[in-house]
PAPATOR-541265 format. One record per residue: x, y, z of N, C-alpha, C, CB in turn; residue in three letters. Coordinates in steps of 0.2 Angstrom, whole numbers, m for minus. Glycine has a CB too. Layout:
N
> n_east n_north n_up ca_east ca_north ca_up c_east c_north c_up cb_east cb_north cb_up r
> X Y Z X Y Z X Y Z X Y Z Ala
...
END
This chain:
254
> n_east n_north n_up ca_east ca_north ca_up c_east c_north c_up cb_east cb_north cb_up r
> m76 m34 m84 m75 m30 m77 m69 m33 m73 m81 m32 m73 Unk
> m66 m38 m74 m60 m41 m73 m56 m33 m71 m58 m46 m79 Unk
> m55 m30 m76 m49 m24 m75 m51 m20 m66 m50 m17 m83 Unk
> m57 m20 m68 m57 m15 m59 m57 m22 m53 m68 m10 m58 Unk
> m54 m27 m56 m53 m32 m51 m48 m33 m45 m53 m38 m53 Unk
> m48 m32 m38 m41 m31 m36 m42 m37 m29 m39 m21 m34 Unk
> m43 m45 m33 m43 m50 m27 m34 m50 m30 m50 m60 m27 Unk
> m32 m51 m23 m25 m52 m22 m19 m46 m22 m22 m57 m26 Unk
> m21 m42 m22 m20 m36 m19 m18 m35 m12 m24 m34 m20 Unk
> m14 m31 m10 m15 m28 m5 m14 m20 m4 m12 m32 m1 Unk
> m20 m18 1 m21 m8 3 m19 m6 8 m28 m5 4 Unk
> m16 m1 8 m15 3 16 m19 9 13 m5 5 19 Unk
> m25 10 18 m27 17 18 m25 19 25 m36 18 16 Unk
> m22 26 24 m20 28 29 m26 33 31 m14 32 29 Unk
> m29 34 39 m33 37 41 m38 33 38 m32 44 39 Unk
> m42 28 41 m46 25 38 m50 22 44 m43 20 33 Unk
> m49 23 50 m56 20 55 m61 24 53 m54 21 64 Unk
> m62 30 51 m69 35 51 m69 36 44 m69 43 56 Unk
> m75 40 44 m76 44 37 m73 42 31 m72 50 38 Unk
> m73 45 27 m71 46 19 m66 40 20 m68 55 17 Unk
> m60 40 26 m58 34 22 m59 26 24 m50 35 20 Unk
> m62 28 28 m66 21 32 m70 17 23 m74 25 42 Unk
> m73 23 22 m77 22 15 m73 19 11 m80 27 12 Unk
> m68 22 10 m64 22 3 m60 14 4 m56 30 3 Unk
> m58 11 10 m56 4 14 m62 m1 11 m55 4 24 Unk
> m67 1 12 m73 m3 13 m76 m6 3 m80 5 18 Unk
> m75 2 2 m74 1 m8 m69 m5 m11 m70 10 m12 Unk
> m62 m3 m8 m58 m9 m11 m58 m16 m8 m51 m7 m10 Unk
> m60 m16 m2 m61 m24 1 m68 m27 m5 m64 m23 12 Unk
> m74 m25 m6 m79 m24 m8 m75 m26 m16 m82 m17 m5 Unk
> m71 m23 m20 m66 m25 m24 m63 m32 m25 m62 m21 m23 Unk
> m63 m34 m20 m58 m38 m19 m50 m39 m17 m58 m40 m24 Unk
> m47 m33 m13 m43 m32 m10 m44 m34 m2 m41 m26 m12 Unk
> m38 m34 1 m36 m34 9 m36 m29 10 m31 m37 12 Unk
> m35 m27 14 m33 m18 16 m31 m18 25 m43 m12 14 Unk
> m29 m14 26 m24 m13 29 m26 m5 32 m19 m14 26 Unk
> m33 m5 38 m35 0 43 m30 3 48 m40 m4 46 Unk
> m30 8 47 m25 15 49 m28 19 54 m23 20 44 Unk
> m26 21 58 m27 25 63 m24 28 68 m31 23 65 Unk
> m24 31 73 m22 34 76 m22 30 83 m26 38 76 Unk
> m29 31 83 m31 25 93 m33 19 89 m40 28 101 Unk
> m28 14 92 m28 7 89 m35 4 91 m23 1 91 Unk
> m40 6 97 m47 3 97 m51 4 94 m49 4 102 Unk
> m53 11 91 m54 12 85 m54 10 80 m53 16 85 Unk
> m46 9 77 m46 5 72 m47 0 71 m42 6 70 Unk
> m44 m3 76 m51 m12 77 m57 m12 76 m51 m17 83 Unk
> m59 m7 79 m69 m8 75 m70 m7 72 m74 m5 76 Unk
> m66 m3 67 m67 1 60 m65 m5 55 m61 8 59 Unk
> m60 m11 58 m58 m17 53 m62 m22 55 m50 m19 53 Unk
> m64 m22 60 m70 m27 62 m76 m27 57 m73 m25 68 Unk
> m79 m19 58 m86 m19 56 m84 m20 47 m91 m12 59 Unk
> m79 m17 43 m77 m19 38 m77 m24 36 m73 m17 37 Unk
> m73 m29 41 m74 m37 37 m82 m43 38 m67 m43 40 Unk
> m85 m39 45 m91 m41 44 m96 m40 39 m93 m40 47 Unk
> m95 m32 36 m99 m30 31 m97 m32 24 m99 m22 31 Unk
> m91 m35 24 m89 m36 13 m85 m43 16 m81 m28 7 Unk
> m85 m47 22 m79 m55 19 m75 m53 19 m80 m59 13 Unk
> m71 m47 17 m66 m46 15 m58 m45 21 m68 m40 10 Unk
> m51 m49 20 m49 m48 23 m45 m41 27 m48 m52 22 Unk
> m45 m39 34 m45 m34 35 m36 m36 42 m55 m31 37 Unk
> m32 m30 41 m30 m29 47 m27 m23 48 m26 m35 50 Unk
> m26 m21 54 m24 m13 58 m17 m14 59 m27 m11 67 Unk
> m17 m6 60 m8 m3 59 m10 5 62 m3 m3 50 Unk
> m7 6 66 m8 13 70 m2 19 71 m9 11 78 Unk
> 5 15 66 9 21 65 8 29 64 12 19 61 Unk
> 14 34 65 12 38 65 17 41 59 10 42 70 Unk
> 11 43 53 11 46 47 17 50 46 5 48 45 Unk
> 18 53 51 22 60 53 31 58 55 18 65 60 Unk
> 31 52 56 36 50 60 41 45 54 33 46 69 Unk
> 46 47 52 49 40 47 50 35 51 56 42 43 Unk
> 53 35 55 55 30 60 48 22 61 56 35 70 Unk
> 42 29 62 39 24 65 34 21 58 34 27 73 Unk
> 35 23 53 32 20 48 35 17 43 30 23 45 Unk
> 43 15 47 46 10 41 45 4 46 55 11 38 Unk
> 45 6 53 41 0 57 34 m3 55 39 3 63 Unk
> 32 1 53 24 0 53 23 m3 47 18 6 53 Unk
> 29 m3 42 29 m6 36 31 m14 35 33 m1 31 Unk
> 36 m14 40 39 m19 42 34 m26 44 45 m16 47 Unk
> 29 m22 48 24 m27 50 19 m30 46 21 m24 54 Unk
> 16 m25 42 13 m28 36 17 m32 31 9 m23 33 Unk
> 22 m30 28 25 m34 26 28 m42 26 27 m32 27 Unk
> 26 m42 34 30 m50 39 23 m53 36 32 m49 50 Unk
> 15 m50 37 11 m53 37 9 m55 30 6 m49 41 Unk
> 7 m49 26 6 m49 19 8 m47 14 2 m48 18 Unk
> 13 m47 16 20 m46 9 19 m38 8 19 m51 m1 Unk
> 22 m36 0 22 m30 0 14 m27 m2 28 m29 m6 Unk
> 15 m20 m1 8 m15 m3 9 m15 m9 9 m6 m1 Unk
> 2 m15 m14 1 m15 m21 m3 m8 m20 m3 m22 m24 Unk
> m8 m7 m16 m10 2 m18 m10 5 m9 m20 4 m23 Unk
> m9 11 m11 m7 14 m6 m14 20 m7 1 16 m8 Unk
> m17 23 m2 m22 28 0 m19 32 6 m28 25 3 Unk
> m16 38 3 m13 45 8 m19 46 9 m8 53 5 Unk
> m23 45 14 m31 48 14 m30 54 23 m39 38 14 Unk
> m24 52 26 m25 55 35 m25 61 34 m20 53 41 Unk
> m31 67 36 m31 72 35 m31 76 41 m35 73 31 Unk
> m32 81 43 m35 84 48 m36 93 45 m29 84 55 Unk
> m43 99 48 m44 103 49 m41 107 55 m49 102 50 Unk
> m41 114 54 m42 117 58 m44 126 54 m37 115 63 Unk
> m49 129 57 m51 134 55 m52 139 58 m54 134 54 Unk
> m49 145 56 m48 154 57 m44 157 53 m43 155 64 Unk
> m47 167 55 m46 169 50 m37 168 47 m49 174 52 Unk
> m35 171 41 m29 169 40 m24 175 43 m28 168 33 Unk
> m27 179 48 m23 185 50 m22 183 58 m28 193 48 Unk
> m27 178 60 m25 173 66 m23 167 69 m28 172 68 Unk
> m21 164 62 m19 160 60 m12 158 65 m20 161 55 Unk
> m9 152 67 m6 151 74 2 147 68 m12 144 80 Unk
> 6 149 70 12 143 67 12 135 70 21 146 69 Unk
> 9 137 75 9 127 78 3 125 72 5 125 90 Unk
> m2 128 71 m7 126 66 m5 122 62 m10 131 63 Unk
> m3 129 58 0 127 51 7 122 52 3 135 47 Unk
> 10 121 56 15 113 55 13 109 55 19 111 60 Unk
> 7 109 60 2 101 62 m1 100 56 m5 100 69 Unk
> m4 105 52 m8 105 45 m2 102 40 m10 113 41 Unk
> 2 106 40 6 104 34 9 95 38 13 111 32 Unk
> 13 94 41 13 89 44 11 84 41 10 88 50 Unk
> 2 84 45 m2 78 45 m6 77 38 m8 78 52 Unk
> m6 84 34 m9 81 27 m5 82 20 m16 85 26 Unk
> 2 84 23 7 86 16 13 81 18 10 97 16 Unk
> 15 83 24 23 77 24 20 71 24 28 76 32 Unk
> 15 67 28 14 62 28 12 58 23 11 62 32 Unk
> 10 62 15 11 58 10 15 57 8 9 58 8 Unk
> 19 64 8 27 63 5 29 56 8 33 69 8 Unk
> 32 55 16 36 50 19 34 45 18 37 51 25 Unk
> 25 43 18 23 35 17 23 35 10 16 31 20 Unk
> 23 39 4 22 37 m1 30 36 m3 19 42 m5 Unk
> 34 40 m2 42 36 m1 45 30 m1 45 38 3 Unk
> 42 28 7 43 23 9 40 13 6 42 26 15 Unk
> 33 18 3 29 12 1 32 11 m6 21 14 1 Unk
> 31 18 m11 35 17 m16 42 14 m17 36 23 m18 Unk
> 46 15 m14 53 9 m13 51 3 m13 57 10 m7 Unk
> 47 1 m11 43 m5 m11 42 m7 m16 39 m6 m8 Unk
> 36 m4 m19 36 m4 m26 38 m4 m32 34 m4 m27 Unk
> 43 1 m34 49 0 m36 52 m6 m38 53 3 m32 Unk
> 55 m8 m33 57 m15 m33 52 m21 m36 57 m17 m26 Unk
> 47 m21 m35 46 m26 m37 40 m23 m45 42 m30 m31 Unk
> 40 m17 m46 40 m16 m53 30 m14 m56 44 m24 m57 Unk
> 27 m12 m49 20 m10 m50 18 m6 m44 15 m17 m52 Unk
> 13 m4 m45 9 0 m39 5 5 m40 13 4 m35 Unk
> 1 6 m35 m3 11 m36 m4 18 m30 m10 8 m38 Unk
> m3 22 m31 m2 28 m26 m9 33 m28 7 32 m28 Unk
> m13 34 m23 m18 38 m22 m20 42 m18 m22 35 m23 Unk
> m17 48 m18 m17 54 m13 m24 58 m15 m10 59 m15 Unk
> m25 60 m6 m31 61 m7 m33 70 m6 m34 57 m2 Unk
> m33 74 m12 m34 82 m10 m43 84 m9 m29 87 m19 Unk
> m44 88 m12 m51 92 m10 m53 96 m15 m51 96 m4 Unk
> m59 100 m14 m60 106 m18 m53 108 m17 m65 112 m14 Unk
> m52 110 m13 m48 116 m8 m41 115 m11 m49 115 2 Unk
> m40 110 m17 m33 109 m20 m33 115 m25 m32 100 m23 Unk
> m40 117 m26 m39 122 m33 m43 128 m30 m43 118 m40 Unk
> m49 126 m27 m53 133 m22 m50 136 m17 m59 132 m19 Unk
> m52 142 m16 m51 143 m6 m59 147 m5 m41 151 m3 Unk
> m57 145 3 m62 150 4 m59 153 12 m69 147 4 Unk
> m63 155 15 m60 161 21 m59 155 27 m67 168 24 Unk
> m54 155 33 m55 154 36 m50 148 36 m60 154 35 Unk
> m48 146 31 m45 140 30 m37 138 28 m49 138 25 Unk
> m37 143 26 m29 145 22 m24 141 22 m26 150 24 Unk
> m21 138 28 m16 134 30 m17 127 24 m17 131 39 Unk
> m25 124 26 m27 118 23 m27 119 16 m33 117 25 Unk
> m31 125 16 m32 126 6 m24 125 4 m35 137 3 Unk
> m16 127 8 m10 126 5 m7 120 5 m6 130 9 Unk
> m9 115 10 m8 107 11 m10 104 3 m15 103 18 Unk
> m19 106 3 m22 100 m3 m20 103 m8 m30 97 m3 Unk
> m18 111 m11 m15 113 m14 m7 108 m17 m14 118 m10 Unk
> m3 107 m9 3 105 m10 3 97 m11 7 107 m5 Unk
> m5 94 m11 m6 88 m13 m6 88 m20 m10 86 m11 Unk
> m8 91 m25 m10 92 m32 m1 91 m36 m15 100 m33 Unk
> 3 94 m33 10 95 m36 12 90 m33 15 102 m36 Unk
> 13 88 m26 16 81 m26 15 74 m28 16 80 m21 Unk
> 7 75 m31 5 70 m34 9 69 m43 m4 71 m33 Unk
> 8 73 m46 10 76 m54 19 73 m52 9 87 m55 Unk
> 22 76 m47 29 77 m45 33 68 m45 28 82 m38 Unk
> 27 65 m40 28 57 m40 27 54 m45 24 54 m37 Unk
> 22 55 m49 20 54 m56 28 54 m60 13 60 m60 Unk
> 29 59 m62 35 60 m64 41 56 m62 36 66 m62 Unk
> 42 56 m53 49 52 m53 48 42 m53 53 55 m46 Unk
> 40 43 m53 39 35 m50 37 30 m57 32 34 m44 Unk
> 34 36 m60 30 31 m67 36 27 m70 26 35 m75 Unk
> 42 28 m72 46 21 m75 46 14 m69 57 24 m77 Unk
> 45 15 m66 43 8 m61 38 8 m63 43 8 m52 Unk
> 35 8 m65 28 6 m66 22 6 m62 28 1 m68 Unk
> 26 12 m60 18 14 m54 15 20 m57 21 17 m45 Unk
> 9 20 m54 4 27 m56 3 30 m49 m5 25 m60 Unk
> 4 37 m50 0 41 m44 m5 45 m45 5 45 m41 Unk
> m9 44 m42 m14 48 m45 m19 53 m40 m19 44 m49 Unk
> m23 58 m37 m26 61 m34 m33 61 m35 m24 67 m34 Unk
> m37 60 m29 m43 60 m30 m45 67 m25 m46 51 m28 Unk
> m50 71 m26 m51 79 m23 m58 79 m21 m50 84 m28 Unk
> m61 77 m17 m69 76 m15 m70 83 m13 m71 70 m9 Unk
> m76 82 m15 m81 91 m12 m82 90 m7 m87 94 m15 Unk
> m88 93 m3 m91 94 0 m95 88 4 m94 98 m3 Unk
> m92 84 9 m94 77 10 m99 77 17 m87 72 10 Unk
> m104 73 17 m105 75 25 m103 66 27 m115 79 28 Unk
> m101 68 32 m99 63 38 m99 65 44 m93 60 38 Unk
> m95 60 50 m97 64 57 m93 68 57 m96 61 62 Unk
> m85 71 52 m83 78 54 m85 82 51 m77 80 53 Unk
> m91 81 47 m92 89 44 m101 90 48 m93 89 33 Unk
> m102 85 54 m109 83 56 m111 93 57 m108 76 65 Unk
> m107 95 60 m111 103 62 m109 107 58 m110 107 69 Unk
> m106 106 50 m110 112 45 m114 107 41 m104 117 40 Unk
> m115 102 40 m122 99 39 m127 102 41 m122 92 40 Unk
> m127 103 49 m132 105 52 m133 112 53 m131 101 58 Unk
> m127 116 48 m131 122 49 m132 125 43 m128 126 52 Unk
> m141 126 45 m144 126 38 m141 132 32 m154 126 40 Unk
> m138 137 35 m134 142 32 m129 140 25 m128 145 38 Unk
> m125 137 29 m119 133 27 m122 128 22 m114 130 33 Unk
> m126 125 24 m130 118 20 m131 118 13 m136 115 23 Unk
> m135 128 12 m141 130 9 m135 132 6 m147 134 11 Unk
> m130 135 5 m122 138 2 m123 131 m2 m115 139 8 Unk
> m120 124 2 m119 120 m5 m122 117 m8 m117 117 m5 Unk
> m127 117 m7 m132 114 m11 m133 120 m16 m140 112 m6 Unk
> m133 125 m16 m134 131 m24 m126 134 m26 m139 140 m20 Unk
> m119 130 m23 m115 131 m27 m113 125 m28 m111 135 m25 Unk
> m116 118 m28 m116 111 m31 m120 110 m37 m117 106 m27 Unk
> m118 109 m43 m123 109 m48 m128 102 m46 m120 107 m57 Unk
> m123 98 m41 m128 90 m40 m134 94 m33 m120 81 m35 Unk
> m134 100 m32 m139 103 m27 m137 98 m20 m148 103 m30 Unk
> m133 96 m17 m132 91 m13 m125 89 m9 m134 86 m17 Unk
> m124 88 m1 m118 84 0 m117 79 m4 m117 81 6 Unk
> m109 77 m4 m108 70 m7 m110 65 m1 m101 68 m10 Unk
> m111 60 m2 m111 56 1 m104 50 1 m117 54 m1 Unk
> m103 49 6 m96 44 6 m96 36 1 m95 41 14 Unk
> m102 35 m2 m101 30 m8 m101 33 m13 m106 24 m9 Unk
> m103 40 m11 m101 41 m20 m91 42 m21 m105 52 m23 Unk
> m89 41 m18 m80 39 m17 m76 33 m20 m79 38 m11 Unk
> m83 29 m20 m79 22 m22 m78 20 m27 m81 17 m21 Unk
> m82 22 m34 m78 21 m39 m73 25 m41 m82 21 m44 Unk
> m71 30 m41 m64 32 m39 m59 28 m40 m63 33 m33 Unk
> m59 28 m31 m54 23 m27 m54 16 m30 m55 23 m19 Unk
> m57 13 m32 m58 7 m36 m55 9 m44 m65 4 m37 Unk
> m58 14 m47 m53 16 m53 m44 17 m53 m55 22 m55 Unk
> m43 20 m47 m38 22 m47 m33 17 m44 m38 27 m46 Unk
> m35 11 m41 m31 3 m38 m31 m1 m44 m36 m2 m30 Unk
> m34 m1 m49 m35 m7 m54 m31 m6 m60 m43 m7 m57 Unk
> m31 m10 m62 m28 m11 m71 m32 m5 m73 m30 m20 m77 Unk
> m38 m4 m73 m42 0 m79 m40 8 m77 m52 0 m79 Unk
> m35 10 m74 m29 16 m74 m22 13 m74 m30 21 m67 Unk
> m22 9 m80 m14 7 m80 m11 14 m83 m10 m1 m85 Unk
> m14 17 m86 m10 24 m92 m13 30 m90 m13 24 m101 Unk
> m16 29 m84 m18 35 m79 m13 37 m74 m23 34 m75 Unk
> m9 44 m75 m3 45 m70 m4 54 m71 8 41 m75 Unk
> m3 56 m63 m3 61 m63 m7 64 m62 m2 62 m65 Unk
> m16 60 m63 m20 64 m62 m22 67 m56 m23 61 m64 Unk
> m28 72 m56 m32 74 m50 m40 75 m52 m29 81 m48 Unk
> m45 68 m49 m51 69 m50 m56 73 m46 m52 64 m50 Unk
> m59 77 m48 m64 79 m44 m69 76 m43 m66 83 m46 Unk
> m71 74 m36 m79 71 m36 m81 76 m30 m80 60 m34 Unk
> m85 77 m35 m88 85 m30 m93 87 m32 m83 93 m30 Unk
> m96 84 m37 m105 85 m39 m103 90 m44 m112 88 m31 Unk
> m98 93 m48 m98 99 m49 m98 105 m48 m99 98 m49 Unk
> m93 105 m41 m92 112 m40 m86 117 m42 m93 112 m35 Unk
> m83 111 m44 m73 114 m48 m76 116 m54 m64 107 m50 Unk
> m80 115 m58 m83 113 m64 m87 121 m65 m87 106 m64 Unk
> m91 127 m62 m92 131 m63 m91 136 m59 m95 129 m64 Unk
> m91 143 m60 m92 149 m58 m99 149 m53 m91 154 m64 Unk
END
């Protein structure tokens, strides 16, 4: 078990005070890594790195740069660095929604989408990658969706983002693997948490995925963590390029 071991390590998951990647932080600390809690509003993210090192021991600290801005993430890199040297894996995980039809769809939408869930892995995976480059290892783990290979109504901008995650992931793969980094995509289905809290709760939508999931069921945010533990560890050193589904099943049939 040694290979899925990652004490001395260090994680930046971006978008990691809530949800899916609060979980995904919580899996690699739990691993044996440090990690490095992201967010938006720095109070938040201190509670999110708080309750993380209360729950696993594990060492935890915040960074609130914004994903979108180069400036302010070679700053933000610069900091962790001073503290805990260079990034060994990296988690694109900051996402954002928004939904309408695609004939109402807004251009300020579609920039902030593309933005906050397509540039922002580009520019920190860039910048983190040069890091590791240098010193000759890494692990890059971008985070897509169903919706990297499905669409459905309503959504369109997004379905184009986690879409344009799937080729930037492959695309990185490509220019980063002689450094001896792996990039890889992880694509979760149907998850509930607090942003998906009111279509969990509507029993319409609920009863949709539970009979287009072969697992009859939301995921749940620990079904994530072996993943994200696979994909930080030695036991994907010859893993490059990929894109996992953990979706109960539902990329998997008609």
């Amino acid at each position: 078990m040694t290979l899925f071991d990652l004490t001395g390590r260090t994680a930046l998951v971006t978008g990691s005070s809530r949800g899916i990647g609060m979980a995904l932080a919580r899996g690699l600390l739990e691993a044996g890594a440090r990690v490095v809690v992201h967010g938006r509003d720095r109070s938040s993210a201190e509670e999110a790195a708080s309750t993380l090192h209360r729950s696993t021991g594990g060492e935890t600290r915040v960074a609130t740069f914004d994903v979108t801005d180069p400036s302010a993430i070679e700053g933000g890199l610069v900091e962790i660095e001073q503290h805990w040297g260079g990034i060994d894996v990296l988690v694109n995980n900051v996402g954002m929604q928004r939904r309408s039809p695609f004939l109402e769809a807004t251009k300020a939408d579609w920039d902030d989408l593309v933005a906050t869930n397509l540039t922002s892995a580009f520019l920190v995976g860039q910048q983190v990658g040069r890091g590791m480059a240098a010193r000759g290892s890494g692990k890059i783990i971008n985070i897509g969706s169903v919706q990297s290979q499905l669409a459905r109504p309503g959504v369109t901008p997004y379905s184009a983002t986690k879409g344009g995650i799937v080729m930037l992931t492959k695309g990185m793969c490509a220019d980063l693997a002689p450094y001896g980094i792996q990039t890889n995509a992880i694509a979760p289905g149907y998850f509930s948490t607090e942003l998906t809290a009111a279509l969990v709760a509507d029993e319409q939508f609920t009863a949709w995925v539970a009979d287009r999931t072969p697992a009859g069921r939301w995921g749940r945010v620990d079904d994530m963590l072996g993943a994200v533990v696979f994909f930080a560890s030695a036991a994907s050193d010859f893993v490059n390029g990929q894109v996992l589904y953990v979706d109960g099943g539902m990329t998997a049939v008609v």
